[in-house]
SEDOVEX-323970 format. One record per residue: residue number from 1; x, y negated, z of N, C-alpha, C in turn; residue in three letters. Coordinates in steps of 0.05 Angstrom, whole numbers, plus 5000, padded with zeros to 4 digits. Atoms other than C-alpha are relative to their C-alpha. Layout:
# SEDOVEX-323970
 resi  npx  npy  npz capx capy capz  cpx  cpy  cpz resn
  NUM    X    Y    Z    X    Y    Z    X    Y    Z  ala
...
This chain:
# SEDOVEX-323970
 resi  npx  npy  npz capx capy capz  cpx  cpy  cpz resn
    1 4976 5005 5017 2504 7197 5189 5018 4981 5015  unk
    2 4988 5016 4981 2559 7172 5222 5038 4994 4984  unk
    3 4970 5010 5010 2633 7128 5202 5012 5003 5023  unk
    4 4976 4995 4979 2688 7140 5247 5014 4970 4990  unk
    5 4986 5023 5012 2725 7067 5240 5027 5005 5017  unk
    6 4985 4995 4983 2795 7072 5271 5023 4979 4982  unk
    7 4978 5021 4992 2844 7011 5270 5031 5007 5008  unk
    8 4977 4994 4990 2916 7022 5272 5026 4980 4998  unk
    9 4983 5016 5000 2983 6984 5274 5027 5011 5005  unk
   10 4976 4981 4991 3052 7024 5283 4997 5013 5015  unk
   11 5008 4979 4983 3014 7080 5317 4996 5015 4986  unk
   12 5006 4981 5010 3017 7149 5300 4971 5020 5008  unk
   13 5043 4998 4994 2925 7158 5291 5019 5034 4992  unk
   14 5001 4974 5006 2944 7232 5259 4989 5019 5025  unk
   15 5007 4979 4978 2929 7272 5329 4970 5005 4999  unk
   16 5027 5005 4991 2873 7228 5337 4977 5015 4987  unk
   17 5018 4990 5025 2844 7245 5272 4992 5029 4996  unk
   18 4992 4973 5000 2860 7314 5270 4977 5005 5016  unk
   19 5023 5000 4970 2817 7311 5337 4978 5006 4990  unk
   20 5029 4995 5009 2758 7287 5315 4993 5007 4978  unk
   21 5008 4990 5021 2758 7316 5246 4990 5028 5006  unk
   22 5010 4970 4997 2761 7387 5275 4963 5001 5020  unk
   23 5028 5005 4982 2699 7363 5327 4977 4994 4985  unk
   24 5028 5008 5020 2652 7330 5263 4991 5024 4976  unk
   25 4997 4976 5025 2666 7400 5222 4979 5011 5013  unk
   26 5020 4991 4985 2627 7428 5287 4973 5002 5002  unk
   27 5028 5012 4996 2568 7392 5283 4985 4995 4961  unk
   28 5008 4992 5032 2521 7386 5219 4999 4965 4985  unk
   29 4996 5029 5021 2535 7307 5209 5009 4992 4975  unk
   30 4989 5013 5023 2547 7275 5152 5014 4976 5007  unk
   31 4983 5026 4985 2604 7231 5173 5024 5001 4966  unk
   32 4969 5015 5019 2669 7191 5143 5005 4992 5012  unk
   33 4980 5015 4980 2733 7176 5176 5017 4978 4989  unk
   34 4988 5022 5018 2763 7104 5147 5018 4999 5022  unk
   35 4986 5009 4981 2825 7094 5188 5019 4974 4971  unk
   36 4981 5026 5013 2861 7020 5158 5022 4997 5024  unk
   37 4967 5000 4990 2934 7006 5174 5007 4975 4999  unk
   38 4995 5031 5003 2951 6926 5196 5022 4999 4980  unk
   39 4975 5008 5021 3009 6929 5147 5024 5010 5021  unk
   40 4976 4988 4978 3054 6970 5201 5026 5002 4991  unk
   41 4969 4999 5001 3131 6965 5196 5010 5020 5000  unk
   42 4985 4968 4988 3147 7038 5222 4998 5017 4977  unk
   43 5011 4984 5021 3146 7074 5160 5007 5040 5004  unk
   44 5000 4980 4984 3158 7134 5199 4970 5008 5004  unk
   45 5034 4998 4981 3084 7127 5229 5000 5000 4976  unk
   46 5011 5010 5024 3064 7105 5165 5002 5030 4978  unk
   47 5000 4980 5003 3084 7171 5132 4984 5025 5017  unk
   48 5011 4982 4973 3058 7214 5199 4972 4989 4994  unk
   49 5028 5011 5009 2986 7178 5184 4994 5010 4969  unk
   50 5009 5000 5030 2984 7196 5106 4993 5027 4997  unk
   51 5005 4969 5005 2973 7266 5122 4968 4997 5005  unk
   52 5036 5008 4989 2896 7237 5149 4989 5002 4968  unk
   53 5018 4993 5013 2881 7246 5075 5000 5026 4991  unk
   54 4998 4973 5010 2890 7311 5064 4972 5012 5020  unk
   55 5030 4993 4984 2826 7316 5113 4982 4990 4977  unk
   56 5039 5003 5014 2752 7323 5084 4986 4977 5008  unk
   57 5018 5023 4986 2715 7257 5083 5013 4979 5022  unk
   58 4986 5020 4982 2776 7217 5110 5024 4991 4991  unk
   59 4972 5021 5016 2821 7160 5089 5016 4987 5013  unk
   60 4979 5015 4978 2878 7128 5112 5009 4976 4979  unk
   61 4988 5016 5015 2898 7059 5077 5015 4982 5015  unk
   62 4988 5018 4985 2954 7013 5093 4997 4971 4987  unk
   63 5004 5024 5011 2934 6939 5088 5023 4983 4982  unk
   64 4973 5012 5012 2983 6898 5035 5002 4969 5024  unk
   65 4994 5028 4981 2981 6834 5101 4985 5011 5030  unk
   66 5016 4995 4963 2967 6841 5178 4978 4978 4997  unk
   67 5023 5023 4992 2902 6808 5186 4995 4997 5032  unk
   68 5012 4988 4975 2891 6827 5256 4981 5007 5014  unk
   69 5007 4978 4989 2854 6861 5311 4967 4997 4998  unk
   70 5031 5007 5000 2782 6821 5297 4997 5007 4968  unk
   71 5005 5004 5027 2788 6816 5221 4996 5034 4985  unk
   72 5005 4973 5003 2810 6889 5214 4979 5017 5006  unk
   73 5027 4984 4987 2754 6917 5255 4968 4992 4988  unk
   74 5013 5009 5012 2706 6874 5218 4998 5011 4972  unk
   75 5000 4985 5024 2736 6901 5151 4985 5027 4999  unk
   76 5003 4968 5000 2722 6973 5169 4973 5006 5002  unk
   77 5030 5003 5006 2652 6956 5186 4984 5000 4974  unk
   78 5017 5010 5015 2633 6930 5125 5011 5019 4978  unk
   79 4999 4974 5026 2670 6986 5077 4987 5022 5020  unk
   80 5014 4978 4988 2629 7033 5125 4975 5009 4987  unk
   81 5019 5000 5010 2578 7073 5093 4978 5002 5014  unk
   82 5029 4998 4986 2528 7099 5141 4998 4980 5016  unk
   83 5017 5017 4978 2487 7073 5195 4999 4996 5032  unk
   84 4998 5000 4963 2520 7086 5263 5036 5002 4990  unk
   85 4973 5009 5006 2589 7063 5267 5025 5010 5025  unk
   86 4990 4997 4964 2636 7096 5329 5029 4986 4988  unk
   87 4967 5013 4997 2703 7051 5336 5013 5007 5017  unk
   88 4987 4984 4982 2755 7085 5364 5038 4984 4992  unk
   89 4968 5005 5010 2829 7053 5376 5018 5020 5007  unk
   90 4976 4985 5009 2892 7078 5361 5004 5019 5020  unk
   91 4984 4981 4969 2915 7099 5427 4985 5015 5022  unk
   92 5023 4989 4978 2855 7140 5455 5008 5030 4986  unk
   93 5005 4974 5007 2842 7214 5454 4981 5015 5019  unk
   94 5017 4992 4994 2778 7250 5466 5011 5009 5027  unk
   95 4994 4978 4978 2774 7285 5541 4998 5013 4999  unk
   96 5015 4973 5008 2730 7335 5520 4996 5012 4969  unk
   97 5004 4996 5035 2714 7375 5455 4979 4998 4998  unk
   98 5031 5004 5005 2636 7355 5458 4998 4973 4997  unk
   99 4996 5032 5001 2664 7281 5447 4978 4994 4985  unk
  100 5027 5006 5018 2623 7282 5385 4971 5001 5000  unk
  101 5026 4984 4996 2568 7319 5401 4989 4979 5017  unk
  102 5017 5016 4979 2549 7281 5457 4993 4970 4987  unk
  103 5014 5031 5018 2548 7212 5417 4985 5002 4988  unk
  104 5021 4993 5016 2513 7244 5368 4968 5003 5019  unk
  105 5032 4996 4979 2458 7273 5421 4988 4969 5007  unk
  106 5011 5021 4997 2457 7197 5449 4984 4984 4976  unk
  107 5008 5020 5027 2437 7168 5382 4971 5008 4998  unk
  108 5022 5000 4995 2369 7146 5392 4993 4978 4980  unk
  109 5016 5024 5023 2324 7095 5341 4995 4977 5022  unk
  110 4996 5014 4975 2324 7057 5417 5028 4990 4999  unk
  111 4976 5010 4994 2394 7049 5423 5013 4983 4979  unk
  112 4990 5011 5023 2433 6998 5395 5038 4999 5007  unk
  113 4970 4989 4997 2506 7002 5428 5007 5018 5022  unk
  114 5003 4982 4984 2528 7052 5464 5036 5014 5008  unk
  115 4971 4999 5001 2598 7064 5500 4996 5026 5030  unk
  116 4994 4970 4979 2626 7132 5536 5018 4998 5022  unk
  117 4990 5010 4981 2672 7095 5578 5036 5011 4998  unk
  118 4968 4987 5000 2754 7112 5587 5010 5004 5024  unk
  119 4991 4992 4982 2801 7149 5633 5027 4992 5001  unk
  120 4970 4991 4993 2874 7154 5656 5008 5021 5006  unk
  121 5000 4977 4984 2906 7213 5665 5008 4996 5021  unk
  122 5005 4998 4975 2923 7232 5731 5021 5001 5015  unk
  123 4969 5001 4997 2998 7237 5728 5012 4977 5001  unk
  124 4990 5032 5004 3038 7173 5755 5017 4998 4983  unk
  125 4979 5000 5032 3077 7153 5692 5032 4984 5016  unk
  126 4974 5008 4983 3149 7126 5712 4993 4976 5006  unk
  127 4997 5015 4990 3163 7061 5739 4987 4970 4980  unk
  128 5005 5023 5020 3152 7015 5680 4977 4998 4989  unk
  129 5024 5008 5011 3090 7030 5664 4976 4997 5022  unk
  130 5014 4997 4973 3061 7040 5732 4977 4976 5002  unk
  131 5023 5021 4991 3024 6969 5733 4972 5001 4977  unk
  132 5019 4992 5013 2988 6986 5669 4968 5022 5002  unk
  133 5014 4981 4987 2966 7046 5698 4980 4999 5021  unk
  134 5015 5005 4970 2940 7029 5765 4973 4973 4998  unk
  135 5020 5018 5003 2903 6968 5736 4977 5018 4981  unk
  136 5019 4988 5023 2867 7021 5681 4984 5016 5017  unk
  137 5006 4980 4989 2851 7069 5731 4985 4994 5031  unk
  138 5021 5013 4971 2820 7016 5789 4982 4985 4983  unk
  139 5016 5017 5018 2794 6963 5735 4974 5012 4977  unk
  140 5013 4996 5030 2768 7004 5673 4993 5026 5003  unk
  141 5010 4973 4998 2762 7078 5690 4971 5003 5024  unk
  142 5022 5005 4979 2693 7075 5717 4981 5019 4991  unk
  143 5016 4992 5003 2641 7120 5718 4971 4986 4995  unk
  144 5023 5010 5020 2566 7103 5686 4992 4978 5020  unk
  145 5005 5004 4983 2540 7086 5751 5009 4965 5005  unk
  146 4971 5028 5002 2602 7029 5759 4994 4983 4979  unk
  147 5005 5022 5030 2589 7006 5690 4976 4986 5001  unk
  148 5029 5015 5008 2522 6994 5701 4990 4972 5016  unk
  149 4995 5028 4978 2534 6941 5757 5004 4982 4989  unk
  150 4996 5020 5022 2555 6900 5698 5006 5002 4974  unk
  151 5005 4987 5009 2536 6923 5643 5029 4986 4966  unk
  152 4988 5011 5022 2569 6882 5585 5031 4990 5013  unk
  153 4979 5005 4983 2630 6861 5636 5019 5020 5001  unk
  154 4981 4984 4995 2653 6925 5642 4990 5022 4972  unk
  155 5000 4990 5031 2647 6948 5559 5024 4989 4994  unk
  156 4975 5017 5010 2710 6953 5528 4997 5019 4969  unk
  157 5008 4993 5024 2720 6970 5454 5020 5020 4992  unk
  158 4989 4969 5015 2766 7037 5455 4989 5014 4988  unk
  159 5013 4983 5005 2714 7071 5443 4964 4999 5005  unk
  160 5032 5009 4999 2640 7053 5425 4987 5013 4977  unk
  161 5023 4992 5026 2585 7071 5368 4981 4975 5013  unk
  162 5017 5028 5006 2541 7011 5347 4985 5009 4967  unk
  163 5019 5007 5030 2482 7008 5290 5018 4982 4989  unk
  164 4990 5022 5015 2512 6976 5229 4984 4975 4999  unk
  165 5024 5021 5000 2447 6939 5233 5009 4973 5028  unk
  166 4996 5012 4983 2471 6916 5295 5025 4982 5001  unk
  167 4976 5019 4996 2541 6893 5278 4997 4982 4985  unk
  168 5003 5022 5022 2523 6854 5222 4987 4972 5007  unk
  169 5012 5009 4980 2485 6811 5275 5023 4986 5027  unk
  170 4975 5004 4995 2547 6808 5318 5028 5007 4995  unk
  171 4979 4983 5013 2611 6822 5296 5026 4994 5016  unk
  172 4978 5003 4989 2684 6813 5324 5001 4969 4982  unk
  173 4990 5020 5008 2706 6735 5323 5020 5004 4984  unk
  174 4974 4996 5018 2756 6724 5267 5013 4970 5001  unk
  175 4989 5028 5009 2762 6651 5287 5022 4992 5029  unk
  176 4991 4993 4984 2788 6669 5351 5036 4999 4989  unk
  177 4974 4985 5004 2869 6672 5364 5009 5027 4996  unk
  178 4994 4974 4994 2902 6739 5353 5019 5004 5014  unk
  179 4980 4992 4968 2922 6746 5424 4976 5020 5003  unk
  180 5016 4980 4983 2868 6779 5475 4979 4998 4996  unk
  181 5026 5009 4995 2808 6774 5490 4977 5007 4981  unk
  182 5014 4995 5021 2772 6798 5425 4980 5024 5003  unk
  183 5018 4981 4979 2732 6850 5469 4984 4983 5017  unk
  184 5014 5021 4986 2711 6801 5519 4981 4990 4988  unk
  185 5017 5026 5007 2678 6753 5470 4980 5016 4979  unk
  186 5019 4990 5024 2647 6812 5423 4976 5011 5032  unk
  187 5026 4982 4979 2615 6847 5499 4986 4968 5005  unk
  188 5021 5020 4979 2591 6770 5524 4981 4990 4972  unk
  189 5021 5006 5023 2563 6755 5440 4972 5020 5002  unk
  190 5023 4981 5002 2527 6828 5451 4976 4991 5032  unk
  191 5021 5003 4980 2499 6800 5516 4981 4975 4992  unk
  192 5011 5031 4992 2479 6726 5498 4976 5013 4963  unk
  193 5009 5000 5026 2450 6760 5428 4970 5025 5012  unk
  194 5022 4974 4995 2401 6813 5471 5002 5013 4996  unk
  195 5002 4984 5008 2432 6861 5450 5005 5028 5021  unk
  196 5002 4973 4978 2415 6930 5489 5029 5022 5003  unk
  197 4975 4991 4987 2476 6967 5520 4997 5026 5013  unk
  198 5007 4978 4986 2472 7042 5534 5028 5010 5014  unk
  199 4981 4982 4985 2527 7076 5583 4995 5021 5003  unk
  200 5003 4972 4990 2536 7141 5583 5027 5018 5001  unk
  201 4973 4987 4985 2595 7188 5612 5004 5024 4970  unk
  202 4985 4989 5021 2640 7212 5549 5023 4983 4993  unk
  203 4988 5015 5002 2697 7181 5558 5033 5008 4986  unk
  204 4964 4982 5014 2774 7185 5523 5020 4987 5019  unk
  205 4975 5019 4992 2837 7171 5547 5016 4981 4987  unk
  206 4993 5022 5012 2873 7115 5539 5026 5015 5005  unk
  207 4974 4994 5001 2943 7133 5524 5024 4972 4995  unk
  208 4984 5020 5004 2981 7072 5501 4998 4977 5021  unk
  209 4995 5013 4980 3010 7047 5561 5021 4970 5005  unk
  210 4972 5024 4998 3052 6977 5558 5019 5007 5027  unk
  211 4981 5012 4972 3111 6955 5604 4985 5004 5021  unk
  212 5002 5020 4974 3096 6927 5665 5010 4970 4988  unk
  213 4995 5027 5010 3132 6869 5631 4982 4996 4976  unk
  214 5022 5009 5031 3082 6869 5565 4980 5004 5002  unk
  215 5029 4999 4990 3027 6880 5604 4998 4968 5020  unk
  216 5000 5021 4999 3043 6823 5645 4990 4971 4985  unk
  217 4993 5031 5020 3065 6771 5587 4963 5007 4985  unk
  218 5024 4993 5000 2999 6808 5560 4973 4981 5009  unk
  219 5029 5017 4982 2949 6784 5616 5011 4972 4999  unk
  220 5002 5030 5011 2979 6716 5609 5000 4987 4980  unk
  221 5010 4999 5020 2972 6711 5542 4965 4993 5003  unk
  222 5033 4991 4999 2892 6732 5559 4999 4960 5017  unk
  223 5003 5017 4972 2895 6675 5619 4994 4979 4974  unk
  224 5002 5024 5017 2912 6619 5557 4985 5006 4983  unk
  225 5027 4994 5020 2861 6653 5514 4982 4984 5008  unk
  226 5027 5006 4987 2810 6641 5557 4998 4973 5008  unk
  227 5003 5030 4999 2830 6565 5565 4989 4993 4975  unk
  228 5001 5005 5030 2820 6560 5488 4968 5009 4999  unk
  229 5021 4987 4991 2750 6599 5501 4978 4979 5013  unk
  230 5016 5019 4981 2724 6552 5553 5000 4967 4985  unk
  231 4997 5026 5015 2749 6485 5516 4976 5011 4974  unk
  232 5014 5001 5024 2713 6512 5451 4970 5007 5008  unk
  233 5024 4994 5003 2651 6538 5482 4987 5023 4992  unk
  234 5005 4967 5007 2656 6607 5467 4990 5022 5018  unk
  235 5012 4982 4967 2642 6633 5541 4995 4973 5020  unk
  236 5000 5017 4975 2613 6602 5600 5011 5003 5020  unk
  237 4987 4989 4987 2646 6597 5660 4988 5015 5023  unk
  238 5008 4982 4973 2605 6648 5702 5002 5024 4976  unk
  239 5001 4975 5008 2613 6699 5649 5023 5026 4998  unk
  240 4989 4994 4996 2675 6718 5661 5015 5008 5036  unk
  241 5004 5009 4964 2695 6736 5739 5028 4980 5007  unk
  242 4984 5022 4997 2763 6692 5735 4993 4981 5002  unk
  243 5009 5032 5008 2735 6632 5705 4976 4987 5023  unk
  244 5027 5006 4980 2675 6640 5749 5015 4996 5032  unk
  245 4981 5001 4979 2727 6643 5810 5017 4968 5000  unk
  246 4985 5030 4997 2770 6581 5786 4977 4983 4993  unk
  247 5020 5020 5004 2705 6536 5769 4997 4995 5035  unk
  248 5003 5000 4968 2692 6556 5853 5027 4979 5014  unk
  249 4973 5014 4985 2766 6535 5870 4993 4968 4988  unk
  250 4998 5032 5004 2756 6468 5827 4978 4981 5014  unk
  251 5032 5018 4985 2687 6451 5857 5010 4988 5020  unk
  252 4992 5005 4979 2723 6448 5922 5033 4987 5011  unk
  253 4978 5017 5003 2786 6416 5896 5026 5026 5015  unk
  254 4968 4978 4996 2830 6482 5908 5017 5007 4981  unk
  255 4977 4980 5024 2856 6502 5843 5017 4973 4997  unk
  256 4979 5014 4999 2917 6443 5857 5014 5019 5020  unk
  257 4978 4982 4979 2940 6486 5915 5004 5022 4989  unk
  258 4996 4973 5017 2930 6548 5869 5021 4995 4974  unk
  259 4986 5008 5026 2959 6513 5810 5039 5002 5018  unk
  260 4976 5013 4979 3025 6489 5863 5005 5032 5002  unk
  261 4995 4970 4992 3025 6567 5886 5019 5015 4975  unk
  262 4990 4987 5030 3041 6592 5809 5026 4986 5010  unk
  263 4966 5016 5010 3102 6541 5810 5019 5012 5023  unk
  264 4985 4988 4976 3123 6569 5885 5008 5023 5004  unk
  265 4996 4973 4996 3106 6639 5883 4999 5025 4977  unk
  266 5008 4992 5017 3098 6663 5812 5037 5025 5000  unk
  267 4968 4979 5003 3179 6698 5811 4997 5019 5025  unk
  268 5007 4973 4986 3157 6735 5868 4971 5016 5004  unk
  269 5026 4996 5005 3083 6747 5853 5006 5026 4972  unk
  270 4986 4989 5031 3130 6774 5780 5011 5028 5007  unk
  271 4991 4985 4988 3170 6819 5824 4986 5021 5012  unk
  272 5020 4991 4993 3117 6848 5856 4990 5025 4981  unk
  273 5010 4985 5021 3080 6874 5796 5018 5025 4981  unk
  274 4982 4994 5015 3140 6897 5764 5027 5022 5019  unk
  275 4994 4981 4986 3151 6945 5826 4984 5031 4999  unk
  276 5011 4976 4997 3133 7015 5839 4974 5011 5010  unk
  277 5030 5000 4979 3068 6997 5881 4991 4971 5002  unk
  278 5007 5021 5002 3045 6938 5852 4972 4991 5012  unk
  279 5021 5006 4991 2985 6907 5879 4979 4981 4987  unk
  280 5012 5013 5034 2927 6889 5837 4979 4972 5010  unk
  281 5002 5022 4990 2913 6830 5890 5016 4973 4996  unk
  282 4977 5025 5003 2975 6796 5873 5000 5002 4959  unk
  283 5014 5010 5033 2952 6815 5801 4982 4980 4998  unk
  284 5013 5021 5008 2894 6771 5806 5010 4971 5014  unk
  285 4993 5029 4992 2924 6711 5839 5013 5000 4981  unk
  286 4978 5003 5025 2984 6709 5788 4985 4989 4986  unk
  287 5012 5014 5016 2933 6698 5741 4979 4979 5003  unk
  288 5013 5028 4991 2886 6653 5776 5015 4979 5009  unk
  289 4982 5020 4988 2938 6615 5794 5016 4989 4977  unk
  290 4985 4996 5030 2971 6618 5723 4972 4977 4984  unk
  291 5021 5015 5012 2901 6587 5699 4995 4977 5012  unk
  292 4994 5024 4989 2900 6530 5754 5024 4980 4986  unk
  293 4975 5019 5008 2963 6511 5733 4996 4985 4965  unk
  294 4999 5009 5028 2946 6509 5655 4970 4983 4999  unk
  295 5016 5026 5001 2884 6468 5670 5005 4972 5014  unk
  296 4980 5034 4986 2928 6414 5718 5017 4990 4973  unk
  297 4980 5015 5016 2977 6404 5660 4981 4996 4965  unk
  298 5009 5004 5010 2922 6402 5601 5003 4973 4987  unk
């Protein structure tokens, strides 16, 4: 028995849904698709989504207040009826039509989370989205193999199935900002909690591509998360590979020259990214260097 949970926010889910409704008709599950709506503005989308109930065993509600991206995902959990939970965001879409099938096949009385992994397509998108792209498609599109090098490091939450038994145990921080990072701190809870981690190759695409500039302001956004993170004690600093990188530079009294670098080279480090052939070396300085700086002026 399986809930489809799906999270949305001025995105039009309808394709998605459509998707996997026609894929769970296939198979002999007993499922339910809850898709909740943060309180979206677009009432365009918001109309284009209301057709999700005219599907069998699938609801679409729009929240009366944005709670955001931990609280919502938490909600959907707990109005979930069965016992295996797949969370799927907005901006994904199956690769294959055995999307279901194959989660289903994985679902073992052994397993307790279990993620299919995500792609890019294959087409360079124009200019502006280009840095999004190239970071999804070196960073996050990884085969099983890749994932398994680090297992909880490289889990992200487009697209997972988890025992309810299991989330109720850990769940998405709600005490957390609603900036980034709210993936990070649910894969390093599922690690520090024992909780078992299956990879296996079923993966969707990720379609919702930012800027280059809102992917940027984005990852720095994440950068001051993760100061807020480390002050409270929410991650250590080897569990992340930045933090575990600037703890190295401070040991040895480098992150002042790194911190100094942001203030020198950050408008052309900006430039860079926000070219046609950005480089995902001067991605990670930017932000290691972005994090030196916000622990010098603390």
């Amino acid at each position: 028995m399986l809930s489809i949970l799906i999270p949305t926010y001025d995105y039009d889910i309808s394709t998605l849904v459509e998707e996997i409704h026609s894929q769970l008709l296939k198979t002999e599950a007993v499922f339910e698709i809850l898709c909740l709506d943060d309180h979206s503005t677009n009432l365009e989308t918001v109309k284009q989504n209301e057709r999700i109930n005219s599907f069998s065993n699938a609801s679409y509600t729009v929240l009366p207040e944005n709670i955001g991206r931990s609280r919502i995902r938490n909600l959907l959990a707990q109005k979930a009826s069965y016992n295996w939970l797949l969370f799927l965001d907005a901006d994904v879409i199956p690769v294959k039509k055995d999307f279901i099938t194959k989660y289903i096949e994985a679902i073992s009385d052994e397993k307790e989370v279990i993620y299919g992994g995500i792609l890019y397509q294959e087409e360079k998108p124009k200019q502006e989205n280009v840095l999004r792209w190239i970071y999804g498609k070196e960073r996050e599109a990884l085969n099983v193999k890749q994932r398994e090098e680090a297992i909880y490091l490289r889990f992200l939450t487009l697209s997972f199935l988890i025992k309810k038994s299991v989330f109720h145990k850990v769940k998405f921080n709600e005490d957390i900002p609603n900036a980034r990072h709210e993936d990070t701190l649910f894969a390093n809870d599922l690690k520090h909690a024992e909780i078992h981690m299956t990879h296996i190759q079923n993966p969707v695409y990720h379609l919702g591509l930012d800027t280059s500039a809102d992917f940027i302001r984005k990852s720095m956004e994440s950068v001051e998360v993760l100061v807020i993170f480390l002050k409270n004690n929410l991650i250590e600093h080897d569990d992340i590979l930045i933090t575990k990188v600037f703890t190295r530079m401070k040991k040895f009294s480098l992150n002042h020259v790194l911190s100094s670098m942001y203030s020198w080279f950050g408008n052309r480090f900006e430039k860079n990214l926000l070219s046609n052939n950005p480089s995902m070396f001067i991605f990670d300085l930017y932000r290691l260097t972005y994090l030196c700086h916000l622990d010098k002026h603390q």
